[in-house]
C-alpha positions in Angstrom: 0.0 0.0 0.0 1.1 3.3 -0.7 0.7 6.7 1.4 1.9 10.3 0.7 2.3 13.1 3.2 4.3 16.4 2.9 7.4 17.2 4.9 10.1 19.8 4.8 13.8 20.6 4.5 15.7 23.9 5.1 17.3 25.5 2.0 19.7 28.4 3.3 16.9 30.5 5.3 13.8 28.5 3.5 11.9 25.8 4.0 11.4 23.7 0.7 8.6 21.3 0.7 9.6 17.2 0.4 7.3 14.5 -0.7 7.3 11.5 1.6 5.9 8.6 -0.1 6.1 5.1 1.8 5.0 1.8 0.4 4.8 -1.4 1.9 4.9 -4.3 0.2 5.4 -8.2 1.0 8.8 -9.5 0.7 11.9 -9.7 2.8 11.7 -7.1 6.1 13.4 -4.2 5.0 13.6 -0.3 5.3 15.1 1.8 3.1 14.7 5.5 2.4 16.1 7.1 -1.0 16.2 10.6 -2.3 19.1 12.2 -1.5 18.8 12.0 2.3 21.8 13.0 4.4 23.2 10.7 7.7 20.6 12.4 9.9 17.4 11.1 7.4 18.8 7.7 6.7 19.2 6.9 10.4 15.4 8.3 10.7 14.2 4.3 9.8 15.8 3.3 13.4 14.0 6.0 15.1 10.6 5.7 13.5 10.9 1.8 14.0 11.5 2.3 18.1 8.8 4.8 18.4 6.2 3.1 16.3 6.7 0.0 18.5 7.0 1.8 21.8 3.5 4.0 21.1 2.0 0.3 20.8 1.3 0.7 16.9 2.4 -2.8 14.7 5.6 -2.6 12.6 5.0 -4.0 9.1 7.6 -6.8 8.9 7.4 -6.4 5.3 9.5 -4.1 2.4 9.3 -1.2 3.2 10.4 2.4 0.4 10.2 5.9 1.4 11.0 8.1 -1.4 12.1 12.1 -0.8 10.9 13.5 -3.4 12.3 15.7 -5.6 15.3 13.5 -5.8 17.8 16.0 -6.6 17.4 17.7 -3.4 19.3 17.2 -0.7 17.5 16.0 2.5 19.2 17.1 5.9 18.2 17.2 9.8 16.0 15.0 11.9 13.1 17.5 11.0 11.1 14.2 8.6 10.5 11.9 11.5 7.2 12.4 11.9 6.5 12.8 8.1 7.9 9.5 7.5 6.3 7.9 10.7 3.0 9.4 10.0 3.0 7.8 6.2 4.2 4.3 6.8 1.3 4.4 9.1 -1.1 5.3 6.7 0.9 2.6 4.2 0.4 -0.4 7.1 -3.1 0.6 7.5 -2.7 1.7 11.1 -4.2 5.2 10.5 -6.7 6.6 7.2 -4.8 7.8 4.4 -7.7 10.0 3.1 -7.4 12.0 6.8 -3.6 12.2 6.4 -4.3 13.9 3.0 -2.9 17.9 3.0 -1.3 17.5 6.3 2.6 18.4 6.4 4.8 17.2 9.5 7.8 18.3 11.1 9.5 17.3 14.0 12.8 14.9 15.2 11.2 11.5 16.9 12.8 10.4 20.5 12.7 6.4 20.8 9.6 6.3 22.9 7.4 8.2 20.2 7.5 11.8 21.8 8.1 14.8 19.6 11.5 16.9 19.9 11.6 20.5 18.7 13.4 21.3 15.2 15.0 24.6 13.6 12.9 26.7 11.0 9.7 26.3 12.1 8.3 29.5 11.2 9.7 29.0 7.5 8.0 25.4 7.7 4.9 26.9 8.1 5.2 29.6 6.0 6.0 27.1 3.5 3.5 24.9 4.2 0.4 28.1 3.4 2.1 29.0 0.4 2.2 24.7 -0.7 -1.2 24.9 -0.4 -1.2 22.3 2.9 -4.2 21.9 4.8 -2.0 22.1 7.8 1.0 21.7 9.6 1.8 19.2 13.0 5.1 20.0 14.8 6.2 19.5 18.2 4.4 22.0 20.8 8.2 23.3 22.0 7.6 25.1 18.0 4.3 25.8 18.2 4.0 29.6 19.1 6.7 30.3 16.4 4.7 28.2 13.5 1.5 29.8 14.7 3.2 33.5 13.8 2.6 33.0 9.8 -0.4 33.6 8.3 -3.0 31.4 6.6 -1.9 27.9 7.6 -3.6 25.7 10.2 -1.1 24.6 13.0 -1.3 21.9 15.5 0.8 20.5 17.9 0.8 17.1 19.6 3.3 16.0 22.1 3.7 12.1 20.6 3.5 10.5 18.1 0.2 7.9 19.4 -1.5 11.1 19.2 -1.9 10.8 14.7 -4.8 8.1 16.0 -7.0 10.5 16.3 -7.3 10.4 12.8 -9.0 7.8 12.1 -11.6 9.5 14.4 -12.3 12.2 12.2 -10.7 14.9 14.4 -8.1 17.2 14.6 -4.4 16.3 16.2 -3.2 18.1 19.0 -4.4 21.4 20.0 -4.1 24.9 18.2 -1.0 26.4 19.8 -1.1 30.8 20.7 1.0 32.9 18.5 4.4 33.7 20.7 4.2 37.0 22.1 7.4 38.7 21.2 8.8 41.5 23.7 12.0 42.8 25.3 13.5 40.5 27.7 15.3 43.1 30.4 17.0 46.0 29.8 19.9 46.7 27.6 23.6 48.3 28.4 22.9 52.1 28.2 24.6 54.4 26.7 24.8 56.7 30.3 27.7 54.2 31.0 30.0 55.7 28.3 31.8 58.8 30.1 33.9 61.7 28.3 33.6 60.2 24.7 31.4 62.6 23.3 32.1 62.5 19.4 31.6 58.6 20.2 28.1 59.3 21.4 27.7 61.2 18.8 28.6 58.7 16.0 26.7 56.2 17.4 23.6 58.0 17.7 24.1 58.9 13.7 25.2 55.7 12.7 22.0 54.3 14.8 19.5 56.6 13.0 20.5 56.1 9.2 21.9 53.0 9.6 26.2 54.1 8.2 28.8 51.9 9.4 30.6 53.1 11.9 34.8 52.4 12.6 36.2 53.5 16.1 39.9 54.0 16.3 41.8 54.0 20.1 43.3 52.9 22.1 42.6 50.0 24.4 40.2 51.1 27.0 38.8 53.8 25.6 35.3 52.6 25.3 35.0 51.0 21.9 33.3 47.5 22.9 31.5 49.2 25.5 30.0 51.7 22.9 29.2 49.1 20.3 27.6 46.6 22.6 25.3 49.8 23.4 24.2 50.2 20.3 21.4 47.8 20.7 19.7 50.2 23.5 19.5 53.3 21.1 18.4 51.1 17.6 14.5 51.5 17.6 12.1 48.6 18.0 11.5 46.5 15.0 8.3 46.4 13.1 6.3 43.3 12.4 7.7 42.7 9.2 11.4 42.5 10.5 10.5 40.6 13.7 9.3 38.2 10.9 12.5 38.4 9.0 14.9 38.1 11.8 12.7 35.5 13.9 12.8 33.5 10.5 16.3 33.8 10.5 16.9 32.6 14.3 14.3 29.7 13.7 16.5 28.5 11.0 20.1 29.1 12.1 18.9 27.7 15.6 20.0 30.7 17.9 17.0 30.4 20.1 13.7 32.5 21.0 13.7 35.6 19.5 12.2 38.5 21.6 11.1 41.5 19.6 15.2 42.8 20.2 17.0 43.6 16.9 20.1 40.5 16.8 23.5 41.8 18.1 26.2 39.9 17.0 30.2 39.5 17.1 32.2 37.0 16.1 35.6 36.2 17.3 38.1 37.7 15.2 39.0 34.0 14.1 36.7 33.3 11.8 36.5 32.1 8.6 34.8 33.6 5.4 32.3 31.0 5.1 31.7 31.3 9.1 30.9 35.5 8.5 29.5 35.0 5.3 27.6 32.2 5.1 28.6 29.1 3.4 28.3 24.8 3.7 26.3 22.1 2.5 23.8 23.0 1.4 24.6 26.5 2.2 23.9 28.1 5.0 23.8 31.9 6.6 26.7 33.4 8.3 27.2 35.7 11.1 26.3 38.8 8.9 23.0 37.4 7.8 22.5 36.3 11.7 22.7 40.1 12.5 20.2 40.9 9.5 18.6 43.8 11.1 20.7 44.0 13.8 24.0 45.5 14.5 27.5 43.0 13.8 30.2 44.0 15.7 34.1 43.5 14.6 36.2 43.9 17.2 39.5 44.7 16.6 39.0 44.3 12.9 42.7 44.5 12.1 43.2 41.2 13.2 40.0 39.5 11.2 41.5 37.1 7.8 41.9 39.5 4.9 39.9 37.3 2.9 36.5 36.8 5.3 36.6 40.9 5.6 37.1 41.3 1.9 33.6 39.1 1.5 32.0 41.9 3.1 32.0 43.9 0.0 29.0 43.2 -1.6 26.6 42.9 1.4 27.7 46.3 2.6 26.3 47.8 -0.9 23.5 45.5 -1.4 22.2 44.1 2.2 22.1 40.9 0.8 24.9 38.3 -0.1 24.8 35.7 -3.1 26.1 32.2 -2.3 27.2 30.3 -5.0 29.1 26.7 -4.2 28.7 23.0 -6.8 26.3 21.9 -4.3 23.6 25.3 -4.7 23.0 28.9 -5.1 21.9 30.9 -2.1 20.5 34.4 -1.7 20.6 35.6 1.5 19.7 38.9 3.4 22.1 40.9 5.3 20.8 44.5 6.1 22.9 45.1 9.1 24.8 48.5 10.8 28.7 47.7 10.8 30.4 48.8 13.6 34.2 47.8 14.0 36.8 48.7 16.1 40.5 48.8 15.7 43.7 49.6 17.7 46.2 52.5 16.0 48.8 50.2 16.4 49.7 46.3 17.1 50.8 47.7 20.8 47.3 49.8 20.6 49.3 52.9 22.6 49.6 54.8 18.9 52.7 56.7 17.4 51.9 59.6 19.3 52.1 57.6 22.3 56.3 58.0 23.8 55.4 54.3 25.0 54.8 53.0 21.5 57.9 50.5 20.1 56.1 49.8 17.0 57.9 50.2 13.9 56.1 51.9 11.1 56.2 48.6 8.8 54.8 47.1 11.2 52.3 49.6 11.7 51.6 49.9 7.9 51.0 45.7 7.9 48.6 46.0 10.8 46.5 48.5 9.1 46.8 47.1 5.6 44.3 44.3 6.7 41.2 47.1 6.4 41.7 47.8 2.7 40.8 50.7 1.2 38.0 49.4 -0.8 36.6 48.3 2.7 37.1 51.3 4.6 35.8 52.9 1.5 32.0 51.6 2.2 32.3 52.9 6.0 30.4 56.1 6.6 31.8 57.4 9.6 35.3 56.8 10.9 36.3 57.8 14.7 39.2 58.2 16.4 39.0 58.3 20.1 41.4 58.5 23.0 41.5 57.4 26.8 39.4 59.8 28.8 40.3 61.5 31.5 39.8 61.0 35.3 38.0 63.8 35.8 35.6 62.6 32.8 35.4 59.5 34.2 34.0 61.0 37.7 32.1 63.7 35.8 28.2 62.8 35.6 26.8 60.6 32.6 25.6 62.2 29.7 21.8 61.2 28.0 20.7 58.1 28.4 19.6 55.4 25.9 15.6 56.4 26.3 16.3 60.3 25.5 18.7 59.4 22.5 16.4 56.6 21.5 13.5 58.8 20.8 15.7 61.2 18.3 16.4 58.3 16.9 13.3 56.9 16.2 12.3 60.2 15.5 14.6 60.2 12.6 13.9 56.9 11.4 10.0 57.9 10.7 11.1 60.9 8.4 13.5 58.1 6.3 10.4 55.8 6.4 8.3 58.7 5.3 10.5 59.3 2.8 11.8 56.3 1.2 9.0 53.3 2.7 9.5 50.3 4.9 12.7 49.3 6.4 14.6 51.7 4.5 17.4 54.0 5.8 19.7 57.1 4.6 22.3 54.6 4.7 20.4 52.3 1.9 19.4 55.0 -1.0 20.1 54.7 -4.1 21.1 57.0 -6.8 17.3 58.1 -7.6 17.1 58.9 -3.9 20.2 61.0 -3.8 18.9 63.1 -7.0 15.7 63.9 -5.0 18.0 65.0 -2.1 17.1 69.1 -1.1 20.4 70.1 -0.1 21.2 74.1 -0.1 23.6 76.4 -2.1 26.2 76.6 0.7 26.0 72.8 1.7 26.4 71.6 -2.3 29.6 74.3 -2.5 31.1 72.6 0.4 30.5 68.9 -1.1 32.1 69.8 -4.2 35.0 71.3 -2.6 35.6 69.0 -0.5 35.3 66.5 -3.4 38.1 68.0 -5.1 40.3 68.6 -1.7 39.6 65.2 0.2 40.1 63.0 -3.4 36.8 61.8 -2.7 35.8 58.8 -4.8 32.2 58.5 -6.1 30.9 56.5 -3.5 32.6 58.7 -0.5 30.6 61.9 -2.0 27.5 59.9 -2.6 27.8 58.5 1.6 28.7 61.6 2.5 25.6 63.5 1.1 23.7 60.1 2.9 25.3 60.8 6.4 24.9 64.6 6.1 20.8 63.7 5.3 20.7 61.7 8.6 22.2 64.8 10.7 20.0 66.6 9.1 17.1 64.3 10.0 18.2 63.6 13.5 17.9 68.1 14.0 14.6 67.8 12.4 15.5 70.0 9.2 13.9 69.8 5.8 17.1 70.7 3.8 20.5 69.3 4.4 22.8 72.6 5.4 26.3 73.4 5.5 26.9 72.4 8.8 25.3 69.2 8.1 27.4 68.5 5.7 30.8 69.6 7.4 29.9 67.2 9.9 29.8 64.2 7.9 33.2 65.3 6.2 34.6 65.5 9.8 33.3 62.2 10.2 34.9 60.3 7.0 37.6 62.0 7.5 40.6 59.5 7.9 43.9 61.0 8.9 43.4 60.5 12.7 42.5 56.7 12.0 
């Protein structure tokens, strides 16, 4: 007998439906699944045997051939259990094939039949709408996350005795609440960084229009403690990114997501697939991870020349294009930069009477930012040790107050461009709309000519000098403005 059900695997950030079909058929006991399944699916046929026998249902001693279908995609993860349990139950007559009809299944199967939790749930059942299921059945530890999309039926049961209920005429399981997604504590705030001013400053801009951001100093001077504040002064996401970067989380298996945009930095030992993405099948990396979010580099000097030079493209486009024998991958990487470097390998800088570095070696510590990288950074900061007396001194704003200008500022760029776009991600047809007055446009072509700005520095610059503007609430981008984003880029004290 034969019996069909609809299961899933994850492709990149996707969920792509699989066909399970199972037949059973007399001859010699045997099970084998084909289809392109991976060491995690093929040893699916010991775990489905235990828990089929341990939830009291009879194991067909008889040939037995699950097929993945399509063939020429590759199966991976423990996620088809219960899609291959469920049909080989409907095959040996156990439960009604015509009530199994339209349902999809996900979830990893423990020896005694009860359900374990799997990654990309939410894409699942996004997947499983748009297939056209009449449901999807996952494990209730996934339940609130699947019940976040739209238009798809999802039910959870707890084992996998519970698919008898079939054969009743009723539904599995129970309908499972939506998660609620909110703020878990407070973050860092940004009252904890003391006599860095132009720091505060930067962040705040970089926060608003979204610009990279490189901080230059020595060690101790507040660079990490800035950037892991950045978090506090980002505003809220909407629905559709908590969407977007729940999605993500589901899939890459970072755990519950709660309404807080992803914060992420990786140890300056990884490699370009690890930052990237990369795999097989491919996979996201740490700069699709902190899609929407903020990923941190610290002490980006020492990163591989080769992972930092990946992070051309997604700095222009927010998204980043893997392409490996095995697949092609787009994924989405709309995330603020902020790095952090020393001067010098010692980190005291040349000014400093303490420094021993010699200026080759200098020159080979800074040579690992290239100048096509630095090129796509908006705002470049050098910053010094503060003093004791700015260390006593009172804090300045915190992260509510500066939060609000930021928000603020990020409802004129929505205003202006649409959803989930920043200054930081117009294109040319947005710059060309840009009011900008007589004495601000004199100063950008000057300074083009002065600074040997390249095309892309003028077009950021004009980009950073909108956000100012947007963040002092002014319909025109002025001189001043626009001095201040040249102060900004400029890079002769980094």
């Amino acid at each position: 007998m034969l019996a069909e059900t609809t299961a899933f695997t994850l492709d990149g950030i996707a969920a792509r439906p699989v066909r399970v079909e199972v037949d059973v058929q007399r001859g010699l006991p045997s099970f084998q699944i084909v289809g392109l399944p991976d060491t995690a699916v093929r040893e699916a046929r010991e775990r489905v045997r235990a828990a089929l026998v341990n939830c009291g249902f009879e194991f067909p001693l008889k040939r037995i051939t699950a097929n993945l279908a399509p063939a020429d995609l590759k199966k991976v993860g423990p996620g088809l259990d219960l899609a291959l349990a469920a049909a080989l139950l409907a095959a040996a007559g156990e439960i009604s094939i015509d009530r199994l009809a339209g349902w999809a299944f996900a979830g990893e199967l423990a020896l005694d039949g009860t359900l374990r939790p799997v990654r990309g749930a939410l894409a699942m059942a996004e997947a499983a709408g748009s297939n056209g299921s009449a449901g999807l059945i996952l494990p209730p530890a996934n339940g609130g996350e699947a019940a976040m999309a739209l238009g798809v039926e999802v039910r959870v049961i707890e084992s996998v005795a519970e698919l008898r209920c079939l054969d009743d005429g009723e539904l599995p399981g129970e309908r499972p609440a939506p998660a609620e997604f909110r703020e878990s504590g407070p973050l860092p705030d940004i009252a904890d960084l003391r006599g860095q001013g132009h720091l505060r400053r930067a962040l705040e801009i970089s926060a608003a229009g979204g610009h990279g951001l490189l901080v230059v100093g020595p060690p101790g001077a507040g660079k990490s403690l800035a950037a892991r504040r950045m978090n506090s002064i980002l505003p809220p996401p909407d629905s559709g990114e908590i969407l977007e970067i729940a999605r993500i989380a589901s899939v890459a298996g970072t755990g519950p997501v709660f309404g807080r945009r992803p914060f992420r930095a990786p140890h300056h030992t990884v490699s370009a697939a690890g930052l990237v993405g990369g795999g097989t099948p491919p996979g996201p990396g740490e700069i699709t991870l902190a899609h929407g979010g903020v990923l941190f580099l610290d002490e980006i000097c020492e990163f591989r020349r080769a992972a930092l030079e990946a992070l051309r493209e997604p700095l222009e486009s927010g998204e980043i294009t893997i392409v490996r024998a095995t697949g092609r991958q787009t994924l989405p990487c709309r995330f603020t930069l902020v790095a952090a470097a020393n001067p010098c390998p010692c980190g005291r800088g040349e000014e400093d009477p303490g420094c021993r570095c010699s200026l080759s070696a200098t020159t080979r510590y800074r040579a690992a930012l290239s100048g096509a990288l630095a090129d796509r950074i908006d705002l470049n900061v050098a910053v010094e040790q503060p003093s004791a007396e700015a260390m006593a001194g009172s804090a300045g704003e915190d992260s509510a107050t500066v939060r609000k200008r930021v928000i603020a500022a990020r409802e004129v760029m929505t205003a202006r461009y649409g959803r989930a776009k920043t200054n930081a991600a117009a294109d040319a047809a947005d710059l060309a709309d840009l009011k900008i007055d007589r004495k601000a446009q004199s100063l950008v072509s000057s300074a083009h000519t002065a600074c040997r700005l390249s095309g892309r520095a003028h077009d950021r610059v004009l980009r950073v000098a909108r956000t100012i503007a947007d963040l002092e609430a002014c319909r025109e981008v002025e001189e001043q403005h626009v001095a201040s984003a040249l102060d900004m880029r400029r890079r002769d004290r980094t």
